[in-house]
C-alpha positions, 0 to 999 in steps of 0.5 A, a space after each residue: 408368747 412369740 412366734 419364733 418360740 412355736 415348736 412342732 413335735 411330729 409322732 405316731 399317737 394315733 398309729 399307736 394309740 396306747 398308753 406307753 406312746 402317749 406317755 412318751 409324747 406327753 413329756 416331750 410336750 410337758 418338757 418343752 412348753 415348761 421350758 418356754 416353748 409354744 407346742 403343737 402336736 402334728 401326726 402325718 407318718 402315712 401309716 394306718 390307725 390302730 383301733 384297740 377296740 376292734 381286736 380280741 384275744 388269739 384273732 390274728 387281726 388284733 394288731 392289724 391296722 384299721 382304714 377307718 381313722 375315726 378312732 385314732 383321732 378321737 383318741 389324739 383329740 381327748 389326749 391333746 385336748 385334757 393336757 392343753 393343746 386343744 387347737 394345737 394338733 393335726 392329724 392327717 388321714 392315710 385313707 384319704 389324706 383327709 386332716 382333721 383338728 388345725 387345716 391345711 392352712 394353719 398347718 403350713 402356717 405353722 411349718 413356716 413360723 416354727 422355730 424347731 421340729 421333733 420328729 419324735 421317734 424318726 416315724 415321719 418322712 420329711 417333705 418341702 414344706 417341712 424344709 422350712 422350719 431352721 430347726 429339724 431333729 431326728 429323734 430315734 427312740 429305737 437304735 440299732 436297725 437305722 444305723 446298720 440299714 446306713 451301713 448296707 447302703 439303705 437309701 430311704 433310710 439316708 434320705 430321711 436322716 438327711 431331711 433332718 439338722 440334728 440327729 438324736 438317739 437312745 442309744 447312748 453308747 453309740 460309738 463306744 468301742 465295746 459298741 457292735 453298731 456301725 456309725 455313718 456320715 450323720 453325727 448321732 447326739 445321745 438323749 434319753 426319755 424326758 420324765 416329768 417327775 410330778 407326774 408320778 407321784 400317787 398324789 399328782 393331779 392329772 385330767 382322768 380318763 376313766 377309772 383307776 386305782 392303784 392295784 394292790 399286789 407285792 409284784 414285779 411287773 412290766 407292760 410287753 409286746 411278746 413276739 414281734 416278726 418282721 425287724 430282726 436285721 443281720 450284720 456281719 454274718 449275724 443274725 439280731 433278733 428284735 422280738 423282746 420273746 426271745 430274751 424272756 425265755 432266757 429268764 422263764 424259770 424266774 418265778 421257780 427260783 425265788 419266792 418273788 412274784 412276777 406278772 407281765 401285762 402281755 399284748 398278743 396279736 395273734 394266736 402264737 402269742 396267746 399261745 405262750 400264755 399258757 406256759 408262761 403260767 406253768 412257770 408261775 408267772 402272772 399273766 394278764 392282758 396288757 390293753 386292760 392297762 394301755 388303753 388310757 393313760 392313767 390305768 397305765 400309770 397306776 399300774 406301774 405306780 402298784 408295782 412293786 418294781 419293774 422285771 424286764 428284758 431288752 431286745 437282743 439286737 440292743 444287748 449283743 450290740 451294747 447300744 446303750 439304749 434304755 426304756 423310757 417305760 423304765 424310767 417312768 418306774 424310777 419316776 414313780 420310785 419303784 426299783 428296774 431290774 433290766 438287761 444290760 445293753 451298755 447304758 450303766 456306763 451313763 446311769 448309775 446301777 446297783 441302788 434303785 436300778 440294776 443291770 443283768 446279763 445272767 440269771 445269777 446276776 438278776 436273783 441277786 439284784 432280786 435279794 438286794 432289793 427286797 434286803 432294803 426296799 424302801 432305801 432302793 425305791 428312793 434311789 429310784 426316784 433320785 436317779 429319775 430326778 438326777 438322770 430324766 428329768 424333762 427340764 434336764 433332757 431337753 434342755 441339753 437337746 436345745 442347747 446342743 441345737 443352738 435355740 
């Protein structure tokens, strides 16, 4: 394979070293290479690691970020490695600017050589050395808070949009006229989550990282952070809220109202979080501890595949502003062919809803979509699984990424 076909996606596996963000990469990566390109996996953002294994329920440093990076690169080592990419990963220390899996030397190599990079989720700032690859893209995963952080004259946020050649974004409505995001000086390209659809299937043939089993319950689930400080942003006199709690309480009475059950995988970072377990139980909700299911990949995946649909919610500054951003946890349960219940953010002007995947905006609108569903079920999880097929397919996805860039 030719050098010039090398490509290097930059991400934030090890910060985060859950099972959402490794499903995430890991089809980017699978996309790519079945597309024909060479890939390497390179993680330098100068954040912290996460380490999992150190955090208990109601601690307030559950979610702290560990100076000690030992467990994030072990976790991006066991991941590159079971899916092909043993010799083909970096990760660089915050601590200590130490890198571990390629050196410095083969990294720069690689920056010189690389015909693209995919600066997934747009976590890394870009630098000199990186200038060298012709190709750089801007791939936000999470819209909304950069547009407006442009519009308010933000000047890290423009210097690292400006780092980049093409600027890409889950929110595909970006633009519209029903759409309340500003635009900027950079043109936003819209794209979604590549799914690669042979890999959720109960059948498929995957590198098993502990045990699993597909759980045995007639449930809508769904894997959530519940309350998040920090990113609500204002604009134009309003405040937007990005923390997910603030929708599901919108919807807390659901299990009183219908004899469906639900039950949401919960990461609590702290004690208000643990705290709202108790009343989201006494609302008939299923609560269990989303690390028991994001802490390796394939418990993940056979959560999502035992489902018996996917109930969630969007963030607020998504829904008010009609971004038309969608889950790429969303589409991994049309993959596995199980119908999505999900807030309207604008995204139905650009995939189909109504059989397999429903929009909502009110409480009337998600019970109905309930009956609908359970009134044919097994009509709704295969249309599920065409809109996957139709609408995310990694093939698909990025294919239309590379030709909108020119390779």
């Amino acid at each position: 394979m030719s050098k010039r076909s090398r490509l290097v996606i930059m991400g934030i596996l090890g910060r985060t070293p859950l099972a959402g963000v490794s499903w995430q990469l890991l089809q980017y990566v699978e996309g790519f290479r079945r597309l024909g390109y060479d890939i390497y996996y390179i993680e330098d953002t100068g954040d912290w690691a996460y380490n999992p294994e150190q955090t208990t329920v109601g601690d307030e440093s559950r979610y702290a970020y560990s100076i000690n990076c030992q467990y994030a690169v072990n976790y991006v080592a066991k991941l590159m490695t079971a899916y092909g990419l043993a010799d083909r990963w970096a990760y660089r220390s915050r601590i200590d600017g130490r890198i571990f899996g390629l050196s410095d030397t083969q990294v720069s190599r690689l920056f010189e050589e690389a015909v693209a990079l995919v600066n997934l989720t747009g976590s890394t700032r870009l630098f000199e050395e990186h200038s060298r690859v012709p190709v750089r893209i801007y791939l936000e995963t999470d819209p909304v808070i950069p547009q407006i952080q442009l519009a308010l004259g933000n000047r890290n946020t423009f210097d690292l949009l400006a780092t980049h050649t093409h600027h890409f974004t889950y929110g595909e409505n970006l633009g519209a006229a029903d759409c309340g995001v500003p635009l900027s000086a950079f043109k936003y390209r819209p794209t979604r989550q590549p799914i690669v659809l042979d890999w959720w299937t109960a059948d498929a043939k995957l590198p098993s990282d502990g045990n699993h089993e597909l759980p045995l319950a007639d449930c809508f689930t769904t894997v959530a952070n519940w309350q998040q400080s920090g990113k609500d942003i204002n604009w134009n006199g309003e405040t937007y809220s990005w923390s997910k709690h603030v929708e599901f309480l919108k919807f807390i009475d659901l299990p009183c109202r219908t004899d469906q059950e639900f039950e949401l995988a919960l990461l609590c970072k702290n004690q208000k979080d643990a705290e709202a377990i108790p009343l989201l139980r006494s609302y008939g909700w299923r609560v269990i501890d989303a690390i028991t299911v994001s802490k390796e990949t394939l418990p993940y995946r056979d959560y999502i595949l035992g489902s018996r649909g996917e109930f969630t919610v969007a963030k607020d500054q998504n829904i008010r502003l009609r971004s038309g951003w969608f889950s790429d946890r969303s589409a991994c349960y049309l993959a596995a062919g199980k119908p999505v219940i999900t807030q309207d953010t604008g995204f139905d002007r650009f995939i189909p809803t109504r059989r397999g995947l429903f929009s909502f905006a009110n409480m009337d609108e998600l019970l109905g979509a309930l009956d609908e569903i359970n009134s044919d079920y097994p009509r709704h999880c295969d249309a599920a699984r065409e809109i996957a097929t139709e609408y995310f397919a990694a093939e698909k996805v990025l294919g239309r990424v590379l030709q909108e860039v020119g390779i």
